[in-house]
N, C-alpha and C positions, 0 to 999 in steps of 0.2 A: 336518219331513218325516220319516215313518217309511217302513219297507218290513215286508213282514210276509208271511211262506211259510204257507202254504193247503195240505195234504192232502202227502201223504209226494215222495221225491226220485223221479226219472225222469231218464234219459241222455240227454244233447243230447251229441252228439258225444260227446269223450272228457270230459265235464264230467258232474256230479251237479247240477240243478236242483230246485226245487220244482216240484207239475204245477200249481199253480196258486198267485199270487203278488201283494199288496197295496201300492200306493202311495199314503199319507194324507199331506195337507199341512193341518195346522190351520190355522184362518182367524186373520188378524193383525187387529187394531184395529178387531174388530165384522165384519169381512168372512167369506165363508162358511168352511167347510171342504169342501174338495174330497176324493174316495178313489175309486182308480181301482184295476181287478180286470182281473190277465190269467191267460191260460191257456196252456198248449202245445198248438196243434191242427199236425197231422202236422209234427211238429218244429219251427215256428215259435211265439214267442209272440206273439200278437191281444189284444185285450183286448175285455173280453166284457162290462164294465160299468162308469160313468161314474155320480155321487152325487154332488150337490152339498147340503151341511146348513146351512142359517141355524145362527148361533148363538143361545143365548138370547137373551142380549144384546144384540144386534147385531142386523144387516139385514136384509130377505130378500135370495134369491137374485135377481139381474139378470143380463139377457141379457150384457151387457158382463164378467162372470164366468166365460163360457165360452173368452173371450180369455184367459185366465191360464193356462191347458190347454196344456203344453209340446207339443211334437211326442209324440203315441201312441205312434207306431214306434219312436220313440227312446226314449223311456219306458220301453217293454216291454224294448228292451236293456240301458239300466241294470237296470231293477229284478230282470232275471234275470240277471246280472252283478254284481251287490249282494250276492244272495241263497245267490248260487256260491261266494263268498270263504269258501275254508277246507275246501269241498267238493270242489277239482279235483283231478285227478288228480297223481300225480307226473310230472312231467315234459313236463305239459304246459304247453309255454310257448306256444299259441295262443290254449288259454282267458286266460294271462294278459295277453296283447295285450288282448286283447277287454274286459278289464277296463279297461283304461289306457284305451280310447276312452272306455267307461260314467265313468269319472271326471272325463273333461274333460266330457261330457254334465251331470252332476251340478254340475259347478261351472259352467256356464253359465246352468244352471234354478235354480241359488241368489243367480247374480249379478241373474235376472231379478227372479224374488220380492225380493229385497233393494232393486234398483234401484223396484220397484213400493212395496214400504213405506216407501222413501224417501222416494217423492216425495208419495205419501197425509201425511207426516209432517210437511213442512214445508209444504203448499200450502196447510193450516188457519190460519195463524196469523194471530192477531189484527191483528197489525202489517201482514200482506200484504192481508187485506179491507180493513184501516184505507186503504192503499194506495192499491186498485183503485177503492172507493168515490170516495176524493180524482180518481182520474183522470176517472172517469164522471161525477162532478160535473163537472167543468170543463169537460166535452165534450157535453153532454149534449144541446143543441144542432145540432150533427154526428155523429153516428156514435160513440158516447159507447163499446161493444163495441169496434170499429175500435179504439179509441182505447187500452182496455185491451188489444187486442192486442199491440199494436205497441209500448207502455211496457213491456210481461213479456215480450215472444219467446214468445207464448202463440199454439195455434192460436184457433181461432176458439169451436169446443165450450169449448177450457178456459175461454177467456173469459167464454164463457156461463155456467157452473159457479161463475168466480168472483164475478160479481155476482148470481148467485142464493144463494151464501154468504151474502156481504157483504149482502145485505136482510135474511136469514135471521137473522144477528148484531144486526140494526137500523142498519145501519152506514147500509144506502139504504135509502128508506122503500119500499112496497108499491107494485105497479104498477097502473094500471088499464087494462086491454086497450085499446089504441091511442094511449096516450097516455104519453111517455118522462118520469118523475118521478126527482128526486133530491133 
């Protein structure tokens, strides 16, 4: 996650800002990269433009990538609170409040991304399709989905995700429309 000041300083209160101000979060394990551009219009910061980039390597963009987009408004306060450090005035200790929120902001948007590459991290593994496979075999009969729900504490999407893996690995064989194979 970077931040990155855009065009010369401007006064917000008794603070020194940039007039306009960048937040990039490169994309983890093939997933996009996101970069979001705000601005000060009549003393507040808005943001005025939203960029989502496939990597080479990796995916395109999905709808499901706009979920990763923290709170804007809260955004626009760190990242002009980010961008302020080292610019404020003497003595003022309100800008420095305002900083101390933008911090606990930033570590909760790090704890999210982290908790998100987490769990991209371990939900691939061979072991866990080897798994889900085994389960949907044995259910396959009943509600074979149902079945891998309920074995992982999975919702019902995840489940679906994981046995489209698990075919995907050749772990279950291919489906043919209407008809439940394992």
């Amino acid at each position: 996650m970077t931040f990155e000041s855009v065009g010369g300083a401007v006064k917000l209160g008794r603070t020194l800002v940039p007039e306009r101000a960048v937040w990039r979060h490169d994309g983890y394990d093939g997933s996009p990269s996101v970069r979001v551009e705000f601005e000060l219009r009549d003393g507040q910061p808005v943001c005025v433009g939203v960029q989502f980039e496939a990597n080479s390597d990796g995916r395109g963009v999905l709808t499901g990538d706009l979920n990763t987009l923290p709170s804007l408004n809260r955004l626009a306060v760190e990242v002009f609170a980010e961008l302020s450090s080292g610019m404020v005035a003497e003595g003022d200790d309100s800008a420095l409040e305002g900083m101390d929120v933008a911090s606990q902001i930033r570590a909760k948007i790090d704890r999210q991304f982290g908790a998100k590459a987490d769990r991209k991290a371990d939900i691939r593994t061979d072991a866990e399709l080897q798994e889900v496979a085994k389960v949907y075999r044995e259910n396959v009969h009943e509600h074979p989905r149902r079945a891998v729900e309920v074995a992982f504490g999975m919702s019902s999407r995840t489940a679906s995700r994981r046995i489209e893996q698990a075919r995907a690995r050749g772990y279950l064989p291919a489906t043919t429309q209407g008809r439940k194979n394992a």
